[in-house]
N, C-alpha and C positions, 0 to 999 in steps of 0.2 A: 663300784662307785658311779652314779649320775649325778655329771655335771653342768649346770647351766653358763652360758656366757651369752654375756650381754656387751655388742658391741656398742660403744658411745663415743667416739672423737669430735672434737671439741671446733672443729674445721666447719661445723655449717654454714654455706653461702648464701641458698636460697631462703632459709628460716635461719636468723640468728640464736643461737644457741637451743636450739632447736631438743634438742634431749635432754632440756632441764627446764623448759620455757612451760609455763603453768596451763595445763590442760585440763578444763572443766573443775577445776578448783586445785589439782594438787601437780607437783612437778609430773611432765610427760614419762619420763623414767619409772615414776612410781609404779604408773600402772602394770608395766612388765613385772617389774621384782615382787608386785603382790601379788598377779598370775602365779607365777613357777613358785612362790612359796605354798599359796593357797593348793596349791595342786599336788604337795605331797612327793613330787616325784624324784627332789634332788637331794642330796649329800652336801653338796656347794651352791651359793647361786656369786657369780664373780660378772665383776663389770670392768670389760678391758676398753681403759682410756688413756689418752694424752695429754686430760686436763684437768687441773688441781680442783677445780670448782665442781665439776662432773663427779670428781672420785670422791668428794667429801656429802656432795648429795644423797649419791649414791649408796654411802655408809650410813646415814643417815635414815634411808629408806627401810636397809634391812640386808644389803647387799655386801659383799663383801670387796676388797679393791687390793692384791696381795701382790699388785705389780704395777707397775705405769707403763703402758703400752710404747714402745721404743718409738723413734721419727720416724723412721722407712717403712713403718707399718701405717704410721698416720696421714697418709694424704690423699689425694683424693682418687688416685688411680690402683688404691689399695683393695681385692676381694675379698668379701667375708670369707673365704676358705680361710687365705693365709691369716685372718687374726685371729680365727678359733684354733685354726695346729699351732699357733704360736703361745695361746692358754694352755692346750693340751699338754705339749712342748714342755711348757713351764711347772705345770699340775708333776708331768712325771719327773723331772729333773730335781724336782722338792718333795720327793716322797710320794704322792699317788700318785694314782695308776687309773685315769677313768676309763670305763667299759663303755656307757651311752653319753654321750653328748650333744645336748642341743643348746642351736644359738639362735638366740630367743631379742629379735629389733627393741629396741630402747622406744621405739613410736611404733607401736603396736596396740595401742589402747585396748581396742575389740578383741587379745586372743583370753581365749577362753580354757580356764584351769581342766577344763574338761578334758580339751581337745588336748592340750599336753601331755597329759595322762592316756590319752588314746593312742595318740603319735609313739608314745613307750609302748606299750604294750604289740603294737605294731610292729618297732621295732625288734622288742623281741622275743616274740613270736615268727615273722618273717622272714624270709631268704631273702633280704633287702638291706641296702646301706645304708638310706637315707627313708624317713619319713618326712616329710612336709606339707605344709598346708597351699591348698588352690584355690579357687572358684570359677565360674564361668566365665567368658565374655557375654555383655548384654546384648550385642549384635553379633550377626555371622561374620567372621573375617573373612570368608572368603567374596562377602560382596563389599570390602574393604575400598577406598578411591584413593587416589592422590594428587595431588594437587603439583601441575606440572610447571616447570619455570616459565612458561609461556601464559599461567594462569588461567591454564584449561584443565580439565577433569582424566583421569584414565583410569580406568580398574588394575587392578594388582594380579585377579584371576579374572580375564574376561570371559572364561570357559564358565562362566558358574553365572552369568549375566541372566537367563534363562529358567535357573533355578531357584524353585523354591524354596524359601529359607528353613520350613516345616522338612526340607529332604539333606536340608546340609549337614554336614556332624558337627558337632559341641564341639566347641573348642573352651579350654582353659588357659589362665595366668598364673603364676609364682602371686601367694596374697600376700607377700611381704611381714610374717609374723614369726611363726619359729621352724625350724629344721631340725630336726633329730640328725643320728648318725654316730656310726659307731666312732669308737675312737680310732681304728686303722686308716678307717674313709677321710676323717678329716687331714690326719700323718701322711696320707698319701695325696690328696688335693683332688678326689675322683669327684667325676663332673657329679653335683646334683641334680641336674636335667637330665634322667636316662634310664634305661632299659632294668638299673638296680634301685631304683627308687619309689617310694608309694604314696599315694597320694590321698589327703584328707580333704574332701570337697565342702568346703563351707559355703554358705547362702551369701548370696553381692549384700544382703545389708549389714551382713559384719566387718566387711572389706572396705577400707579406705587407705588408698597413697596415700602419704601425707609429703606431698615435696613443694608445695605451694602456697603463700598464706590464703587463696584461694579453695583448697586441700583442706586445711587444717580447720579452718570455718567451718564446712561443711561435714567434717568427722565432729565437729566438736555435737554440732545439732546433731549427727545421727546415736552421738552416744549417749545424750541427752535423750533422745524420745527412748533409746534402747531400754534404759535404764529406768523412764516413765514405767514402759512398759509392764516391766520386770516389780516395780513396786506395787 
């Protein structure tokens, strides 16, 4: 059995209700649940929330909502690990038993049913726990600055002051979209950043944070010309 979960708590500070709030015509939510349907790849697609308005959308959408995410899982110092073993948790305590599972951001607009279905196949096929998606950074971090209490500049790595950025190595980010993984990985809470993990590198113009309504502007127009494009 693959399982999707889709985290949504109803807790957003910086974007008011941020995982149901209407993105490029239809609820932000939607766009995940019609990713991972369109893709073929799940058994379940389940949206673990805290809040009634969320869970009814969410149904709505095409998603299923077969529990109300408890308080101690809801607040703001909670990680996606523990809300997915606590689906997983749940999935096996009621009868299945999921093999892959991925948890797949409720504000992911950009993931792409493809790359889902790539991240499976990934998974299993691999001697890997987790699949997830990354991308580059647009600068070298290692000619990174900071900005000191004093309101003067300092480098992070001044050894690389000297260095050409054409001789630095690529560095990557977490793209904030979905994460595979088996079901033991997520029961056991193993890091996703690490030595059992694989990575799907997608292009910075599919990639947008959304934690800003500064953020959210700005994904909205890249998903707009995206989708020019594509027509």
């Amino acid at each position: 059995m693959n399982l999707a979960v889709i985290p949504a708590r109803g807790g957003s500070k910086r974007i008011p209700r941020k995982n149901i709030k209407p993105f490029c015509g239809r609820p932000m939510i939607a766009w995940s649940i019609e990713a991972a349907g369109d893709s073929g790849c799940f058994d379940r697609i389940i949206v673990s929330t805290d809040d009634n308005e969320i869970a009814a959308m969410a149904e709505k959408c095409g998603a299923e909502v077969p529990f109300m995410r408890p308080a101690e899982l809801s607040d703001d110092y909670t990680g996606t690990t523990a809300v997915v073993a606590h689906a997983v948790d749940w999935q096996k305590q009621n009868g299945q038993s999921p093999v892959n599972v991925c948890c797949l951001y409720a504000t992911a607009p950009f993931v792409d049913p493809q790359e889902l279905k790539h991240g499976l196949s990934l998974l299993e096929q691999g001697d890997c726990d987790f699949v997830f998606s990354v991308t580059s950074y647009a600068f070298p971090i290692q000619r990174a600055i900071r900005i000191t209490n004093a309101g003067r500049v300092e480098m992070f790595y001044p050894e690389y002051f000297c260095t050409r950025s054409q001789d630095l190595e690529e560095a990557y980010h977490d793209a904030g979209q979905f994460y595979w993984g088996k079901e033991s990985a997520w029961l056991e809470g193993k890091a996703i950043f690490g030595p059992h993990s694989v990575p799907i590198v997608l292009p910075r113009s599919r990639v947008q944070d959304i934690d800003t309504p500064e953020d959210w502007e700005r994904a909205e127009r890249m998903f707009e010309a995206m989708r020019a494009k594509a027509d």
